[in-house]
C-alpha positions as CSV (number, residue, x, y, z in Angstrom):
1,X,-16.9,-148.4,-50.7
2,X,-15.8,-145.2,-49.9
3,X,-17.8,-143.0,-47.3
4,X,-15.5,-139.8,-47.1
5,X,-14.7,-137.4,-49.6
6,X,-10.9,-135.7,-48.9
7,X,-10.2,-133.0,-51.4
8,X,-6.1,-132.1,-51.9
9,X,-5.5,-129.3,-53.8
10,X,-2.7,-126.9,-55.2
11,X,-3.0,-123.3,-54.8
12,X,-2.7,-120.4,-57.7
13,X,0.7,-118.3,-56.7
14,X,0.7,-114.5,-57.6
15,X,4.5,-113.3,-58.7
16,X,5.9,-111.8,-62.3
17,X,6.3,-115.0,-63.6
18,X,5.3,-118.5,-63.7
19,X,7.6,-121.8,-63.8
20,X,4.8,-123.8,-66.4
21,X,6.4,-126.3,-66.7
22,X,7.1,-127.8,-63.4
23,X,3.6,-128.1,-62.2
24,X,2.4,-131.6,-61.5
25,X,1.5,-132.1,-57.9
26,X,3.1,-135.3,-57.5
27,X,3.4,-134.4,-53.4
28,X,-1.0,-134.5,-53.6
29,X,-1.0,-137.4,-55.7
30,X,1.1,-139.4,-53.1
31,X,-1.1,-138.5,-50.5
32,X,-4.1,-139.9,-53.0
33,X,-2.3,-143.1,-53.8
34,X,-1.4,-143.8,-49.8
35,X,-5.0,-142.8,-48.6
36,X,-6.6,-144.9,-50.6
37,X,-3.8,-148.1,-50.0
38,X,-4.6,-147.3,-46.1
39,X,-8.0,-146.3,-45.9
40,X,-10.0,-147.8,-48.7
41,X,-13.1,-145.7,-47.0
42,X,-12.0,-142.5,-48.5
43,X,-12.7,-140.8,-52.0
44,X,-9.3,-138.8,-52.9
45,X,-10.0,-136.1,-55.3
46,X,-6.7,-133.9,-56.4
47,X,-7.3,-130.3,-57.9
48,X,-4.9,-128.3,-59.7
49,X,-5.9,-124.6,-59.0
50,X,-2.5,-123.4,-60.2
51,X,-2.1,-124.8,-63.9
52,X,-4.7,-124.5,-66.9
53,X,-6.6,-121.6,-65.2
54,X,-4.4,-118.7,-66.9
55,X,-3.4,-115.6,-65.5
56,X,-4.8,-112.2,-65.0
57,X,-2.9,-109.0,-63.7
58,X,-2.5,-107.5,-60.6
59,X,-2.4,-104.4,-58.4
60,X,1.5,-104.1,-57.5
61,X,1.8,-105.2,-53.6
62,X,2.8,-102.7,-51.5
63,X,5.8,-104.5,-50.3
64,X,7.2,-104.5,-53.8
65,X,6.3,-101.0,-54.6
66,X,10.5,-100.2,-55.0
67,X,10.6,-102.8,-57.8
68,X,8.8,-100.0,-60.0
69,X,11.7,-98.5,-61.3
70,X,13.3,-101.8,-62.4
71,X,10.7,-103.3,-63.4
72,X,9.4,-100.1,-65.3
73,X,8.3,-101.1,-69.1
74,X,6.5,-103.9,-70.4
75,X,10.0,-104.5,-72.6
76,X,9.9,-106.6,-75.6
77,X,13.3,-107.2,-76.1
78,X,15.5,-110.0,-75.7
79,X,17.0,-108.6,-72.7
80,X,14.1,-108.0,-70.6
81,X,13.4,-108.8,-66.9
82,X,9.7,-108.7,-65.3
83,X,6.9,-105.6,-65.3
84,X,3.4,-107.4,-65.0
85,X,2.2,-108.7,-61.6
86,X,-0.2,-111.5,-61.9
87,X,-2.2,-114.2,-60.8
88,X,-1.5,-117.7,-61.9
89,X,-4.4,-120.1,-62.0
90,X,-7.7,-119.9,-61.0
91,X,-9.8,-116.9,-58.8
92,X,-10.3,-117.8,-54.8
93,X,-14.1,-117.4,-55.5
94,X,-13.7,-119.8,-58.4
95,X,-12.1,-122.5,-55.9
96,X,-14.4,-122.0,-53.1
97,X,-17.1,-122.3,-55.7
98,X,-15.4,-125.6,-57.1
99,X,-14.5,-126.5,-54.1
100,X,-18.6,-126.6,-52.4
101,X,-20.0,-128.6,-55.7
102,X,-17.3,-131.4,-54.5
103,X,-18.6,-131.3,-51.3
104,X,-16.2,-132.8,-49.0
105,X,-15.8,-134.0,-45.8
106,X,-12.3,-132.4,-45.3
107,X,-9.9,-130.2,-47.2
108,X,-6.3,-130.3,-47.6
109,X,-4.5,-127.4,-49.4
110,X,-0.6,-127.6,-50.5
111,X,2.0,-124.9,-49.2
112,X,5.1,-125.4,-51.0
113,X,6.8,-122.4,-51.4
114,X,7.3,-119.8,-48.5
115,X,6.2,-116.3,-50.3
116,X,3.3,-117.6,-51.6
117,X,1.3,-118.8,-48.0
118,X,-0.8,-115.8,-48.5
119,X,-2.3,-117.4,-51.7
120,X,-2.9,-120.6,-49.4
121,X,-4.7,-118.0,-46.8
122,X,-6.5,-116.9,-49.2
123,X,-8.1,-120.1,-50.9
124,X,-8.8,-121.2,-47.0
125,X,-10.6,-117.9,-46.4
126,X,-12.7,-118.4,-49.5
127,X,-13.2,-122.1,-49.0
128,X,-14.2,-121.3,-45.3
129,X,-17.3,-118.4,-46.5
130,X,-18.8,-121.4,-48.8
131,X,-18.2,-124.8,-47.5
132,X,-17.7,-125.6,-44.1
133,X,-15.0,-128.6,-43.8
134,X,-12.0,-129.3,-42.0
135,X,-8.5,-127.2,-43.7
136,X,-5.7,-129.3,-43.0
137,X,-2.2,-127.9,-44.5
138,X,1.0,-129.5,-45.8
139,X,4.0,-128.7,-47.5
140,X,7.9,-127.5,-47.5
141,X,6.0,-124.3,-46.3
142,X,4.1,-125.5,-43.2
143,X,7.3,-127.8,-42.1
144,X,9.3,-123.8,-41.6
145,X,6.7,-122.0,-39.9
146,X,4.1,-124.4,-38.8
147,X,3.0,-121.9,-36.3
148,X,2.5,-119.0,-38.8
149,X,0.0,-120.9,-40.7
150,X,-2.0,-122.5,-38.1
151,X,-2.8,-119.8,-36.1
152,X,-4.9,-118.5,-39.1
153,X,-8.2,-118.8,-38.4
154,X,-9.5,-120.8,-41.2
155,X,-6.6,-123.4,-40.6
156,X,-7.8,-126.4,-38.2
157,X,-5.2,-128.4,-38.9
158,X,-0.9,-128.4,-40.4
159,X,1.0,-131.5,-41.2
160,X,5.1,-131.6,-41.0
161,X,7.7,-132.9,-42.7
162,X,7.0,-136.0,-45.3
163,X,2.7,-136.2,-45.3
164,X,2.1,-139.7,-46.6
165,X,1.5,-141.7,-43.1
166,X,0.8,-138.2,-40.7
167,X,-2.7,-137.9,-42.8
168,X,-3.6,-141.4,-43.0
169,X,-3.0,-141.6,-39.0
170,X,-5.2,-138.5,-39.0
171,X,-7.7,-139.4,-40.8
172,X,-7.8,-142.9,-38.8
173,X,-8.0,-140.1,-35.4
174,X,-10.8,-138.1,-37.6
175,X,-12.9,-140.8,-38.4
176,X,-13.1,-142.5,-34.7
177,X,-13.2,-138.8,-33.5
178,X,-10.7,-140.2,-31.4
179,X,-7.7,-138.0,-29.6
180,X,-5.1,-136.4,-31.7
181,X,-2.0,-135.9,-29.8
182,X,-0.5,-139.4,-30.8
183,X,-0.9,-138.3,-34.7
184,X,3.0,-137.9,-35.6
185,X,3.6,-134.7,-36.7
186,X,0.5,-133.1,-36.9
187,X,-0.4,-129.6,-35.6
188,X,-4.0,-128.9,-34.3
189,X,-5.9,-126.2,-32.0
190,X,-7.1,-127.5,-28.2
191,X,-9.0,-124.2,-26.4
192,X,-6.9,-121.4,-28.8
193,X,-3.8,-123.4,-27.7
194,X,-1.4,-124.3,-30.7
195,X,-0.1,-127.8,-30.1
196,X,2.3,-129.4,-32.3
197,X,3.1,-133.1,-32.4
198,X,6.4,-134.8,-32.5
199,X,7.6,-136.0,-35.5
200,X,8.1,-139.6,-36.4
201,X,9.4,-141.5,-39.2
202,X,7.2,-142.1,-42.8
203,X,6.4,-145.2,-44.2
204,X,9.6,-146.7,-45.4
205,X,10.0,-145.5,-48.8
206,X,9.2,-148.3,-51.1
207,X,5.5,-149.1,-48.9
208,X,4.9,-146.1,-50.5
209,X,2.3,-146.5,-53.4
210,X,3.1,-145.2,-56.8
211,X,1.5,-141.5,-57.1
212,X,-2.2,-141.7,-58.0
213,X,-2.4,-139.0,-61.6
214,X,-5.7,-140.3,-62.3
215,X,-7.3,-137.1,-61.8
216,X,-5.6,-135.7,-64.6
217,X,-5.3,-136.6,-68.2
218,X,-1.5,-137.4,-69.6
219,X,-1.7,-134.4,-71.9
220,X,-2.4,-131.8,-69.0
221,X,1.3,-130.9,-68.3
222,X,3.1,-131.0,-71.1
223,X,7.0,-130.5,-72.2
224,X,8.0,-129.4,-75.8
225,X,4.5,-130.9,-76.4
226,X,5.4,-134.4,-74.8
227,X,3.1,-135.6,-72.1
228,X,5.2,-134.9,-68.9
229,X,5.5,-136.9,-66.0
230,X,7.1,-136.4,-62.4
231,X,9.3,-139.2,-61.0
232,X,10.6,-139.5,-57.7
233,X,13.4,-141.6,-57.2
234,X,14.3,-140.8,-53.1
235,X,13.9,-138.1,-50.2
236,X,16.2,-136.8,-47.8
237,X,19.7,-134.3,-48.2
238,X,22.8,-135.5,-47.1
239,X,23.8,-132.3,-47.8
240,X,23.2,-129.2,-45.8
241,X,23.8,-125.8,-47.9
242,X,23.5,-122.7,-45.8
243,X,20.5,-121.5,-48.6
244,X,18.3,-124.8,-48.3
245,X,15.5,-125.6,-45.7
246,X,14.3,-128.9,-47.3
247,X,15.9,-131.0,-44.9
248,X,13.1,-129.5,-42.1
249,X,10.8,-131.6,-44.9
250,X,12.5,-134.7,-46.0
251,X,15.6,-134.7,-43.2
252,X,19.1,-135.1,-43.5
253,X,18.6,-138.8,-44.0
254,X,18.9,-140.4,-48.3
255,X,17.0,-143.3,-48.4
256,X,16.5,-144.3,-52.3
257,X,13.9,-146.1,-54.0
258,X,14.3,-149.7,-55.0
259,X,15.2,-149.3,-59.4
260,X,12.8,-152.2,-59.5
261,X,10.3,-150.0,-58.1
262,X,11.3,-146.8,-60.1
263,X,11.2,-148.9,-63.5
264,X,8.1,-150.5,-62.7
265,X,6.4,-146.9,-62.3
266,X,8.5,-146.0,-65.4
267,X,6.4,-148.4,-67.3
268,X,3.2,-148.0,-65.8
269,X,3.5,-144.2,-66.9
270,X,4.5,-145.4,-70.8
271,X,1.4,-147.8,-70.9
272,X,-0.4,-144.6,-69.7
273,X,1.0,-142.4,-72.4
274,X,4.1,-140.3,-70.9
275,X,6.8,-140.2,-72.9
276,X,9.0,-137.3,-70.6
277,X,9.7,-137.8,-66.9
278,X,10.9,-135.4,-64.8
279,X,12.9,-136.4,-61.6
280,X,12.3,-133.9,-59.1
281,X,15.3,-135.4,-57.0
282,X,16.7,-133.2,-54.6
283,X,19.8,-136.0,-55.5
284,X,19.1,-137.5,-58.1
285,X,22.7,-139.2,-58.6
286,X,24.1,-139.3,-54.8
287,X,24.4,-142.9,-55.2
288,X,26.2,-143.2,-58.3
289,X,26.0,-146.9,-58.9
290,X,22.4,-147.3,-58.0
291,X,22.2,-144.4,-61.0
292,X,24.0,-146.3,-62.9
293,X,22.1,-149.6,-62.8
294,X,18.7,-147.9,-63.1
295,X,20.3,-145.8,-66.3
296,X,21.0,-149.9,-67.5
297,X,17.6,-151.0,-67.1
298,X,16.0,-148.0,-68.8
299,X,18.0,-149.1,-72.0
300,X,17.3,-152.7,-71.5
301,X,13.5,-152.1,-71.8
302,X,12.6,-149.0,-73.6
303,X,12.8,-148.6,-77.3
304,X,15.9,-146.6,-78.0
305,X,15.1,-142.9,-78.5
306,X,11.2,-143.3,-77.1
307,X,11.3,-141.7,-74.3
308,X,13.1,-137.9,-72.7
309,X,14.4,-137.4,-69.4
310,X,15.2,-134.5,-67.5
311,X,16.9,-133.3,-63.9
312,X,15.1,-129.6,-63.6
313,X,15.4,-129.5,-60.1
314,X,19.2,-129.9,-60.4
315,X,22.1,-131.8,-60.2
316,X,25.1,-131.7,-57.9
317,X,28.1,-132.0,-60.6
318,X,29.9,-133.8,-57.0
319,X,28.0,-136.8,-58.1
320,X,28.6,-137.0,-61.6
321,X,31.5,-138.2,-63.7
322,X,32.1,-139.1,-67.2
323,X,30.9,-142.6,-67.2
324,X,27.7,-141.8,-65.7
325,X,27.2,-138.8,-68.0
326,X,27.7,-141.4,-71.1
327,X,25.1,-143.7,-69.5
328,X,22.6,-141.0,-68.8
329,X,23.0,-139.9,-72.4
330,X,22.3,-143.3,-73.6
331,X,19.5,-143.6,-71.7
332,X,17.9,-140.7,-72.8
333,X,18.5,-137.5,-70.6
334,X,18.7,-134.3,-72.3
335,X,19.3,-131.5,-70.1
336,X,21.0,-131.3,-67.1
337,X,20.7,-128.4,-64.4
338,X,23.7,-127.8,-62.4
339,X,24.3,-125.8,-59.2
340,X,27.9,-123.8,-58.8
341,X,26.4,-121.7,-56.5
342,X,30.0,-119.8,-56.9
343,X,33.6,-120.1,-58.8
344,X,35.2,-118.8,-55.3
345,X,36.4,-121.3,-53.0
346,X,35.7,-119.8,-49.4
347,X,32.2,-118.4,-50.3
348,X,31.2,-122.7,-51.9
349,X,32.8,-123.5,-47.5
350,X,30.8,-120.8,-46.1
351,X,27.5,-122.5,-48.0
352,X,28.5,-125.8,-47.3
353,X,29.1,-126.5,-50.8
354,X,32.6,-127.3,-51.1
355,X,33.3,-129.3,-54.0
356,X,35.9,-129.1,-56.9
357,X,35.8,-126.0,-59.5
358,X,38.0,-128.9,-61.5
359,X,35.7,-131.6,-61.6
360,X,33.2,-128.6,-62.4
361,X,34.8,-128.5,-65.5
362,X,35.4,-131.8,-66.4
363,X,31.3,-132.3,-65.8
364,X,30.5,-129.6,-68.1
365,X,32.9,-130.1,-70.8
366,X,32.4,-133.7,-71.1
367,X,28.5,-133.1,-70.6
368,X,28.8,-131.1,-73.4
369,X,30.6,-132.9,-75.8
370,X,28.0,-135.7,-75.2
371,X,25.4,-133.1,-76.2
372,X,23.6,-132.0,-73.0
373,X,21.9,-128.7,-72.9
374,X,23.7,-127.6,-69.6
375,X,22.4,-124.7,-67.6
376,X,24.4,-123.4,-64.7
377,X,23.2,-121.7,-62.0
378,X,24.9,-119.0,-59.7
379,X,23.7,-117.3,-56.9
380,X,23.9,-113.4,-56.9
381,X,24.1,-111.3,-53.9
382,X,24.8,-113.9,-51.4
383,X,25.6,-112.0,-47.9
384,X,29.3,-112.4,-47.6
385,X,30.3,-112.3,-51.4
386,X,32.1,-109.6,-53.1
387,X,30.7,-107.8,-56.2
388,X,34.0,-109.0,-58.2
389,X,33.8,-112.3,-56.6
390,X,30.1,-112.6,-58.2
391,X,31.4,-110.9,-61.3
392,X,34.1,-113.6,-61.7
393,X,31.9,-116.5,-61.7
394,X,29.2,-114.7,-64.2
395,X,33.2,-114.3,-66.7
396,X,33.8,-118.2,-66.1
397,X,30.7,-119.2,-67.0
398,X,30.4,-117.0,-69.9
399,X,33.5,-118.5,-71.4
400,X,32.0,-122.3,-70.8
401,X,29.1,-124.1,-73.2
402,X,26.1,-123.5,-70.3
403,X,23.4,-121.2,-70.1
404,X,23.7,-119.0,-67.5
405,X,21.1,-119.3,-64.5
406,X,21.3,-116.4,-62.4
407,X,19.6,-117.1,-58.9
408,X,19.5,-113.2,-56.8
409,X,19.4,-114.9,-53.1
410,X,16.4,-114.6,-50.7
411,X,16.5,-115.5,-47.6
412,X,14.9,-118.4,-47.1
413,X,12.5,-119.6,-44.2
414,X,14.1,-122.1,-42.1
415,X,17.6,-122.3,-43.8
416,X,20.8,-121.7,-41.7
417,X,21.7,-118.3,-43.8
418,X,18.9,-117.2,-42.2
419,X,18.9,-117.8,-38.7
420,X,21.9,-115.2,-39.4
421,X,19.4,-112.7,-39.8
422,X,16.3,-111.2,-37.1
423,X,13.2,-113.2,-37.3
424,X,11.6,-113.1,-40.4
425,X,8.8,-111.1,-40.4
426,X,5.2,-111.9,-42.3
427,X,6.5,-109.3,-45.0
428,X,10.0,-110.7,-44.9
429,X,8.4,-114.1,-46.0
430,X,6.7,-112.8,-48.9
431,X,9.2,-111.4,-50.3
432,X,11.3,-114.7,-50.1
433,X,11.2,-114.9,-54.0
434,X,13.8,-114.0,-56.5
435,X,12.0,-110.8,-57.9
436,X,12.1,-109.4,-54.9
437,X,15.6,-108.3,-55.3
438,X,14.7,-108.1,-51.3
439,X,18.6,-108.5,-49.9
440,X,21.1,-105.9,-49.9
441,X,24.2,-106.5,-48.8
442,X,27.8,-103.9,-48.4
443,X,29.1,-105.6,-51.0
444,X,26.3,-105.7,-53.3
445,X,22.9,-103.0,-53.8
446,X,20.0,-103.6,-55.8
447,X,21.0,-101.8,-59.1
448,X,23.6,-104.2,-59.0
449,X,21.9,-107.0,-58.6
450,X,19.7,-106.0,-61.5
451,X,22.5,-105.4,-63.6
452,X,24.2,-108.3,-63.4
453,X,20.6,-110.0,-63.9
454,X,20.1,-108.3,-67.0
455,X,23.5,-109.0,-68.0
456,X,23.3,-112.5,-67.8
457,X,20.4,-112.3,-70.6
458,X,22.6,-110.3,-72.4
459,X,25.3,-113.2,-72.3
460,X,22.7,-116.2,-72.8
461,X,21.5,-113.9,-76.1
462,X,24.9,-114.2,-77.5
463,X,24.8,-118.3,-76.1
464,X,22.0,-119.1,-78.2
465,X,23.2,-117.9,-81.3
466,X,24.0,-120.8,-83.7
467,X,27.1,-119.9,-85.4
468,X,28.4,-121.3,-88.7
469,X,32.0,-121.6,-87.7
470,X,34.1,-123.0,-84.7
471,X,34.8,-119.5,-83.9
472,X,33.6,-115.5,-84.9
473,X,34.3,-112.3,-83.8
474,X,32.0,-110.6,-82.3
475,X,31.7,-107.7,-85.0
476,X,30.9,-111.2,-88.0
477,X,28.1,-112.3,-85.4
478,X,26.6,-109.4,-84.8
479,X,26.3,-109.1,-88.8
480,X,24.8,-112.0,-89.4
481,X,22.5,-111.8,-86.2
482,X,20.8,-109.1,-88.0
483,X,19.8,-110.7,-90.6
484,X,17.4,-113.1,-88.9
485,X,15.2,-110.6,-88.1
486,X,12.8,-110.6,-85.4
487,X,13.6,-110.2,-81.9
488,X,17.0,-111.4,-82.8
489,X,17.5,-108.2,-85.1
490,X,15.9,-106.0,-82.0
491,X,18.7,-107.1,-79.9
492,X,21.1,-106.5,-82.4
493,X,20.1,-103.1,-82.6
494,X,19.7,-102.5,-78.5
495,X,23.4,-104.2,-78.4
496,X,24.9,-101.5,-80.5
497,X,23.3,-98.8,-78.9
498,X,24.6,-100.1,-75.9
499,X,28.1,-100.1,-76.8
500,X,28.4,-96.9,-79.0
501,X,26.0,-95.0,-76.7
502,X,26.8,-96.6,-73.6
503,X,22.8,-96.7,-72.3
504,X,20.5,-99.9,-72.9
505,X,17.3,-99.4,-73.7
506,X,13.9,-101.6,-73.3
507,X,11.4,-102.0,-76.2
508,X,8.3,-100.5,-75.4
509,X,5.9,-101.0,-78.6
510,X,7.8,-99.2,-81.7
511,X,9.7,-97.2,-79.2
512,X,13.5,-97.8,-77.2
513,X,13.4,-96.3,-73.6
514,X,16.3,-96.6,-71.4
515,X,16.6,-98.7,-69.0
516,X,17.0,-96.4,-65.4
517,X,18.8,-98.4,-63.3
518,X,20.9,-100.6,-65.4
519,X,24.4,-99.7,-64.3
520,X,26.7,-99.5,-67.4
521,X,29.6,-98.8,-65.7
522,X,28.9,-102.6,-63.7
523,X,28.1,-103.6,-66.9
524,X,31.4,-103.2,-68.8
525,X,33.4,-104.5,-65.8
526,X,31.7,-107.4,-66.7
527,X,32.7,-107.1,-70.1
528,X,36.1,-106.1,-70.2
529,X,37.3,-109.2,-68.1
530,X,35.6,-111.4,-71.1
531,X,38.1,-112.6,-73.2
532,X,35.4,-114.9,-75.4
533,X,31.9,-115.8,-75.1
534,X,30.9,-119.8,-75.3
535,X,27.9,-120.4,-77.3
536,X,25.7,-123.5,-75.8
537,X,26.6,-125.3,-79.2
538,X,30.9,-124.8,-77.8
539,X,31.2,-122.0,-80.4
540,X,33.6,-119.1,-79.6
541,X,32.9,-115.7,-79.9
542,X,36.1,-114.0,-80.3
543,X,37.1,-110.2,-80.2
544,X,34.8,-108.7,-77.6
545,X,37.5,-105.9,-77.1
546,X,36.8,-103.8,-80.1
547,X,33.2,-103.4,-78.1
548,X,34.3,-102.5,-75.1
549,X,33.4,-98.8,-74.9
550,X,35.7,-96.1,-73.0
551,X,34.9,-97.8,-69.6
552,X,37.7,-99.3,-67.8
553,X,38.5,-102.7,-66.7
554,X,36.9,-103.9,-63.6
């Protein structure tokens, strides 16, 4: 039946590090499953470029030439940050050349996230010197700077917003070699001119098909060994944060898949062999009874204890509340990833984030008393905080049973923080990523954002300790931290250097260098305002005082 071949694939990404886990290109394998509901004519063939190639190191960019300093040793302590630049996934000449044995009749390449376009220029550059098809470009990426990316010359052709019915419409235009302006959304070239569509409506949200994974076996992304699945359950913010641009992708509008429709995927993927799902949810539990009903029908027709569910693209602790975390536990979520942004009241209004530091605490307390492994995630260096502003949400959070996610802002294409700012620039873009360390602030400079970066491991070391008691101090687990040897006995041993000496130091084979621009004195303002540390398990560690060096209190 089919007669055209369309090729969707995900890009490598070059950074320090690599988020493994969250890697299934569930955005492609819509696009597969609608394209083939739509246009029966066409092949779909999804490629992941990104995971299962490996990685191999890099040349540090020029743009990120200041990081050297920070990023000085390859450290293999517990407290470490980043040193090797690499590439993720597979070379541009080994795409192209994969790319030109599929032979296609058109191209489409994914641009998710904004400091990584130059890897999607990149792989259409390639593609372009071996096989000469159609690039068409999607993504949160092209929906912020549509413009950017098509005036490449190896890009014919962007999509907008939500993809599923723009590139069937397209290829319907492609195929008749009919006129393209009526294509919602789409972006094209007429005589060098950049033209750009208006934007209509998708499909309504339960036409769309259930994502096509056929391309990929269930064991290819993976989760504490568990085949791993991606699960949509809606699209579209309510919400509008200052730091966020996904509304320019999925709009302001929720609209919510039927839990008929989400349970019967649900089973489809446990015939298939997944036994973890990941909702990728931008709001996941926005409407709380719908969450509710569909955590009732998970229980009503899965064997108890089968299958794992996680949140890792976060929660909003607005939409949770004790009943719902007891269903969600029941029905089998694990983890849960929550966003407070900031303890500080005016800095949650300025973000458009206003919601209770109370019901913050009911969330995670009861959360963790149901056993969830919580992490929390604050932002650090956002333009109008204070350094003790930051420094007193890192002390509340130490004191509370979460890991501590520590987010350095980055201006993000397209958001309202940064319309704030001058135009981004092409270099500006790249360095759109948290490594960057890219925005200083007058409240906050980069050895300070480092500092408290680092410092935040140093807290999530102590976090992850599993102590025999209710409650230590800190001298008694320190002691018996020792004795497990390993990297747990390294940090130990860094930990006491840094309070008797008042320097930490990276390990750099059998060797301890310190670490230049870690800020001590920032450090132990931190510190000294601790009057416990909460270990994930709600143990306390008690007597931080005796450790706190001759620095004063912040």
């Amino acid at each position: 039946m089919a007669v055209y071949k369309l090729l969707l694939l995900q890009p490598p990404v070059q950074d320090f590090y690599n988020t493994a886990i969250r890697l299934q290109p569930i955005g492609l394998c819509y696009l597969k499953a609608t394209v083939q509901k739509f246009l029966p004519e066409f092949q779909v063939v999804v490629k992941d470029y990104h995971q299962g190639w490996g990685r191999h190191t890099l040349p540090l960019p020029k743009e990120l030439a200041y990081l050297k300093d920070y990023y000085a040793y390859p450290d293999k302590s517990p407290f470490s940050s980043f040193y090797q630049y690499y590439h993720f996934g597979a070379s541009f000449e080994a795409i192209a050349e994969d790319v030109a044995a599929e032979q296609p009749d058109l191209i489409g390449i994914s641009s998710l996230f904004s400091p990584y376009f130059r890897e999607v220029m990149r792989c259409a550059e390639a593609i372009k010197q071996r096989w000469n098809a159609p690039i068409i470009l999607g993504g949160a990426h092209v929906s912020v700077e549509p413009e950017r990316m098509l005036r490449h010359e190896c890009i014919d052709f962007v999509i907008r917003g939500e993809g599923e019915r723009p590139l069937v419409e397209f290829l319907r235009a492609w195929m008749q070699q009919s006129d393209y302006d009526k294509v919602p959304n789409l972006g094209f070239k007429r005589h060098a001119k950049l033209i750009l569509n208006p934007l209509a409506p998708n499909y309504a949200i339960d036409d769309l098909p259930v994502p096509d994974f056929s391309d990929f076996p269930a064991n290819r992304y993976l989760f504490e060994q568990r085949p791993l699945s991606f699960v949509i359950t809606s699209r579209g913010c309510p919400h509008r944060c200052a730091f966020c641009s996904v509304h320019l992708t999925f709009g302001y509008r929720y609209r919510r898949r039927s839990n008929e429709a989400i349970l019967h995927e649900l089973q489809q993927r446990y015939h298939a062999g997944y036994r973890v799902f990941d909702f990728e949810d931008d709001n996941l539990t926005f409407d709380r009874q719908a969450m509710l009903e569909l955590c009732e029908k998970i229980i009503a027709n899965f064997p108890p204890g089968d299958l794992q569910f996680l949140a890792m693209n976060g929660l909003s602790y607005h939409s949770l509340d004790v009943e719902l975390l007891h269903k969600m536990k029941l029905a089998g979520f694990t983890h849960l990833n929550l966003s407070l942004v900031s303890a500080n009241q005016s800095i949650r209004n300025q973000t458009r984030r206003p919601h209770s530091l109370e019901h913050y605490f009911t969330v995670v307390h009861e959360a963790a008393q149901l056993g969830f492994q919580i992490v929390s995630y604050q932002i650090l260096g956002l333009p109008d905080e204070s350094l003790d502003s930051m420094i007193a949400t890192l002390v509340l959070n130490a004191q509370l049973p979460v890991l501590l996610g520590a987010s350095i802002f980055y201006l993000t294409p397209g958001s309202p923080l940064a319309q704030e700012f001058p135009p981004l620039t092409e270099t500006d873009v790249f360095k759109a990523r948290l490594t960057a360390m890219s925005i200083e602030t007058p409240h906050i400079k980069r050895d300070d954002l480092f500092t408290l970066f680092v410092t935040t491991r140093i807290l999530n070391f102590f976090k992850g300790l599993e102590l025999p008691e209710k409650s230590m101090p800190l001298a008694e687990v320190l002691h018996d931290a020792e004795q497990q040897g390993g990297r747990t006995t390294l940090g130990v041993t860094i930990l006491h250097k840094l309070f008797e000496q008042h320097s930490l130091y990276a390990t750099v084979g059998n060797n301890l260098k310190p670490v230049r621009r870690f800020q001590v004195e920032l450090f132990f303002r931190v510190w000294n305002q601790l009057e416990r540390i909460c270990t994930q398990q709600g143990r306390q560690i008690t007597h931080l005082a005796s450790f706190s060096g001759d620095f004063p209190n912040g």
